[in-house]
C-alpha positions in Angstrom: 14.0 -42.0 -35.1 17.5 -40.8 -35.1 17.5 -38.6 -38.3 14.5 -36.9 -36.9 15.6 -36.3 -33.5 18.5 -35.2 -35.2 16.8 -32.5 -37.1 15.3 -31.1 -34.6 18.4 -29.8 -33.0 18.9 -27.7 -35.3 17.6 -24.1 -33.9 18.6 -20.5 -33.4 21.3 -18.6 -31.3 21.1 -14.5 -31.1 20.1 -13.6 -27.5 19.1 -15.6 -24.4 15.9 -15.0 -22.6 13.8 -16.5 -19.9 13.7 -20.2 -20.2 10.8 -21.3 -22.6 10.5 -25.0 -20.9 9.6 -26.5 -17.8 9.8 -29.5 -15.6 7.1 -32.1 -16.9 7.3 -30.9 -20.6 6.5 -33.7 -23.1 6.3 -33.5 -27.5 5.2 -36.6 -29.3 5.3 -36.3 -33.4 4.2 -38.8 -35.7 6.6 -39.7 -38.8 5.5 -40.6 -42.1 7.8 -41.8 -45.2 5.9 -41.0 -48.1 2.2 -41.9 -47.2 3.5 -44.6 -44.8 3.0 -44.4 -41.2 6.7 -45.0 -40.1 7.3 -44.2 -36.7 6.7 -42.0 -34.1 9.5 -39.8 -31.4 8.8 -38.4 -28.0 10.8 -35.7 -26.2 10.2 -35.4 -22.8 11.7 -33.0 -20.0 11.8 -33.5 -16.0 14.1 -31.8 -13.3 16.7 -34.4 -11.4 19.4 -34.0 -9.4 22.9 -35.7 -10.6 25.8 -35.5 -8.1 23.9 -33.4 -5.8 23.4 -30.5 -8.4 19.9 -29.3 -9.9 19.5 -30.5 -13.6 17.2 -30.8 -16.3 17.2 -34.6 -18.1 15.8 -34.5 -21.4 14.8 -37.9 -23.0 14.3 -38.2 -27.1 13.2 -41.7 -27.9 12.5 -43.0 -31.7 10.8 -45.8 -33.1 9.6 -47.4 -35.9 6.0 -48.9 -36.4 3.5 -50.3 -38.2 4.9 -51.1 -41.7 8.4 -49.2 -41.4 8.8 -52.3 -38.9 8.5 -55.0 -40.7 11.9 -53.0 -43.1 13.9 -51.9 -40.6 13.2 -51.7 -36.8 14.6 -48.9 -35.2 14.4 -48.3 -31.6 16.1 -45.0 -30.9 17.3 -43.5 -27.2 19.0 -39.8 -26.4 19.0 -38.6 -23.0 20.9 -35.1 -21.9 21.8 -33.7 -18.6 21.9 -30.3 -18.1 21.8 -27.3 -15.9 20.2 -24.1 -16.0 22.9 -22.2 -17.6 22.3 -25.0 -20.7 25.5 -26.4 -20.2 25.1 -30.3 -20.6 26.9 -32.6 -17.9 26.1 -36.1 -19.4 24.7 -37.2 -22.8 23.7 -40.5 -23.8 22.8 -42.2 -27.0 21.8 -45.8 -27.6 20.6 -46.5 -30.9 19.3 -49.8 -32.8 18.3 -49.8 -36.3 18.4 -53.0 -38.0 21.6 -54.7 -37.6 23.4 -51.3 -36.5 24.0 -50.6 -32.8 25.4 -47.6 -31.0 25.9 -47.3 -27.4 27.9 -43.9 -26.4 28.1 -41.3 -23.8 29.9 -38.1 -23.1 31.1 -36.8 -19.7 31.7 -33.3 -19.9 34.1 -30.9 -18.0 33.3 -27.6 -17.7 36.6 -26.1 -15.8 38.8 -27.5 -18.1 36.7 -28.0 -21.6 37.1 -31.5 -22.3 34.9 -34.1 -23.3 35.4 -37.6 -22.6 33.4 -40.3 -25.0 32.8 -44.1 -23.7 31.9 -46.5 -26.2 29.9 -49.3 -24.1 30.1 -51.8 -27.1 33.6 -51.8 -27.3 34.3 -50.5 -23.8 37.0 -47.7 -25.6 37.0 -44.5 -23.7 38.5 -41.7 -25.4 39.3 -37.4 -24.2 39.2 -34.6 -26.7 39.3 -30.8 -25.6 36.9 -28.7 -26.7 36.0 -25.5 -26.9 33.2 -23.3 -23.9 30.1 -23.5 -24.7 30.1 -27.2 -26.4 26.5 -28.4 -26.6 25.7 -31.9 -27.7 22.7 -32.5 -30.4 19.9 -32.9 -27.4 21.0 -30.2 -25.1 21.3 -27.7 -27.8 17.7 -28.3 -28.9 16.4 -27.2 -25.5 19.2 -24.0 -25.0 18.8 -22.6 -28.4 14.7 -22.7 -27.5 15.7 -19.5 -25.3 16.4 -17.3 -27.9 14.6 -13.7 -28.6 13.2 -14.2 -32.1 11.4 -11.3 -32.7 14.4 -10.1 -34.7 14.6 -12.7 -37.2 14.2 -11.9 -40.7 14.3 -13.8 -43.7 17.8 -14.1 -45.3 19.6 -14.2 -41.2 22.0 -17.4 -41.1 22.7 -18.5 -37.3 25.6 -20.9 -36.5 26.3 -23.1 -33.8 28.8 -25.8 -32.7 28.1 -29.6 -31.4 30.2 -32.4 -30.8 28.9 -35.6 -32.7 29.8 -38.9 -32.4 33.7 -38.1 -31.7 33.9 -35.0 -33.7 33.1 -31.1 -33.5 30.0 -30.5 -35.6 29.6 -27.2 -37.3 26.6 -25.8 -38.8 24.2 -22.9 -40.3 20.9 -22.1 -40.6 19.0 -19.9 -42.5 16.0 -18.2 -41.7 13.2 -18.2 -44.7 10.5 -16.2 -42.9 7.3 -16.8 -41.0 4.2 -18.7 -42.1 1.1 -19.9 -40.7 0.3 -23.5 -41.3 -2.7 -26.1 -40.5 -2.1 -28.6 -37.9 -4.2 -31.1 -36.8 -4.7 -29.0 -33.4 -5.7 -25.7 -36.0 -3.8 -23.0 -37.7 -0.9 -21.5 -36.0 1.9 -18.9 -36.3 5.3 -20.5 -37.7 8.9 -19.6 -37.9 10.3 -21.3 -40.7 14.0 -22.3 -40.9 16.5 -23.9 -42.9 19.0 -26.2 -41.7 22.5 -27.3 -43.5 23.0 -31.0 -43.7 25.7 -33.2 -45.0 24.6 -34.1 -48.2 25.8 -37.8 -47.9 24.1 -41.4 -46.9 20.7 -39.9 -45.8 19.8 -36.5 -47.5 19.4 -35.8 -51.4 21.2 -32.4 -50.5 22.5 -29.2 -48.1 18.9 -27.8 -48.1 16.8 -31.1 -47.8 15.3 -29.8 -44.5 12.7 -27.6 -43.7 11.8 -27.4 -40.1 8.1 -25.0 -38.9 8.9 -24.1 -35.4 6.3 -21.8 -32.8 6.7 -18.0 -33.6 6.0 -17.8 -30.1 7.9 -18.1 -26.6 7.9 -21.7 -26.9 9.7 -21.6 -29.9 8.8 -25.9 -30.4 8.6 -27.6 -33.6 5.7 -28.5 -35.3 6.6 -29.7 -38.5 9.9 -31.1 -40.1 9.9 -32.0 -44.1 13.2 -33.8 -45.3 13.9 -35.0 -48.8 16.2 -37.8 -48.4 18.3 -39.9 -51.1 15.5 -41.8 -51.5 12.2 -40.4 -50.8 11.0 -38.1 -48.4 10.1 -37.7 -44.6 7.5 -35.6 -42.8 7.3 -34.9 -39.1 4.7 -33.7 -37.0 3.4 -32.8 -33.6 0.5 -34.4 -32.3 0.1 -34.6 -28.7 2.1 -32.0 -25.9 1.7 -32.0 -22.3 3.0 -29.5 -19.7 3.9 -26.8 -22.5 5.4 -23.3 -20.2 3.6 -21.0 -22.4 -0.1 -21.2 -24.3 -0.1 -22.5 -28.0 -2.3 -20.7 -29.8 -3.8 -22.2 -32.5 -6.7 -20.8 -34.6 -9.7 -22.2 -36.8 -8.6 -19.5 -39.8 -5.6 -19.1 -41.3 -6.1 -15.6 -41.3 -5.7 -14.8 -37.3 
């Protein structure tokens, strides 16, 4: 779903390591609104080659099911290219939820730090500079995985910069501490961060999210909570394939 996939690419940024992900990687979360099974989102991770160069292409997808369906059928795509300097070549996103349709994707230029947006359902294509180092909200998610956390501490904000729909995207993040949580794969070590939203048509307020991500190389999520305008939404990982480093998960929370 978008506002999940969203959410997720909201991570850290101090210092770059080895890269936590590899070819083949794949993260499926189930979403419930409320006590409602409402939809489910895959993120999955292969090496291509686009113009002759090496890249990783990232695919989110999001969907509604079971009852959530029958309201409002979402059927979510976001797809990234990019190389192994995490600087993203091509970015799609083709979204249907309800009556509402998006179809957009950004070329970007690397030597001279523009952007170019095409809008397939009206067929508008539009240039903006931007600035080096411009991620968009799916390459970010997989670049800001490569950071040394060790040094986090509770009460560190981290900021980044994206460029959404046809805008630069600023945000922070706070970092409330670590925390071990059950999952339904056992108890497991947690870094637990605060992203700052928009407090407009979907989320009740700036601090409506709480996202539990791996204290470990990996550094994935396994557990998103939002409180939204009107209820709530909670986000979590049940099935992972191909993962670069173990997940260790434990039958005691005190491990």
């Amino acid at each position: 779903m978008k506002k999940f996939l969203f959410i997720i690419t909201f991570f850290y940024l101090i210092q770059i390591q080895a890269q936590a992900y590899q070819n083949g990687e794949f993260l499926k979360y189930r979403i419930h609104y409320g006590w409602i099974n409402a939809g489910e989102a895959t993120l999955k991770l292969e090496e291509k080659y686009m113009s002759g160069k090496k890249m990783y292409h990232a695919v989110g997808k999001g969907r509604t099911t079971s009852l959530a369906a029958w309201v409002i059928k979402v059927n979510d795509l976001y797809e990234t290219y990019f190389d192994e300097h995490n600087r993203p070549f091509r970015f799609i996103r083709n979204i249907h939820e309800g009556n509402y349709k998006k179809n957009v994707e950004f070329i970007f230029n690397h030597d001279n730090h523009t952007l170019q947006v095409i809008d397939k359902l009206t067929n508008k294509v539009r240039q903006f500079k931007v600035q080096p180092g411009i991620q968009d909200m799916l390459s970010v998610y997989y670049k800001l995985r490569n950071i040394d956390t060790d040094t986090l501490k509770a009460g560190d904000y981290i900021t980044e910069t994206l460029f959404f729909d046809y805008d630069t995207f600023r945000f922070k993040m706070k970092i409330l501490g670590r925390q071990v949580i059950k999952t339904k794969f056992g108890y497991i070590k947690t870094l637990v961060l605060r992203p700052y939203v928009e407090a407009e048509r979907v989320f009740k307020e700036e601090e409506s999210l709480t996202v539990w991500v791996t204290d470990d190389k990996n550094k994935i999520p396994v557990r998103i909570q939002a409180k939204l305008l009107v209820g709530s939404i909670k986000a979590d990982l049940v099935e992972f394939r191909n993962i670069k480093y173990p997940l260790y998960f434990s039958k005691s929370r005190h491990f």
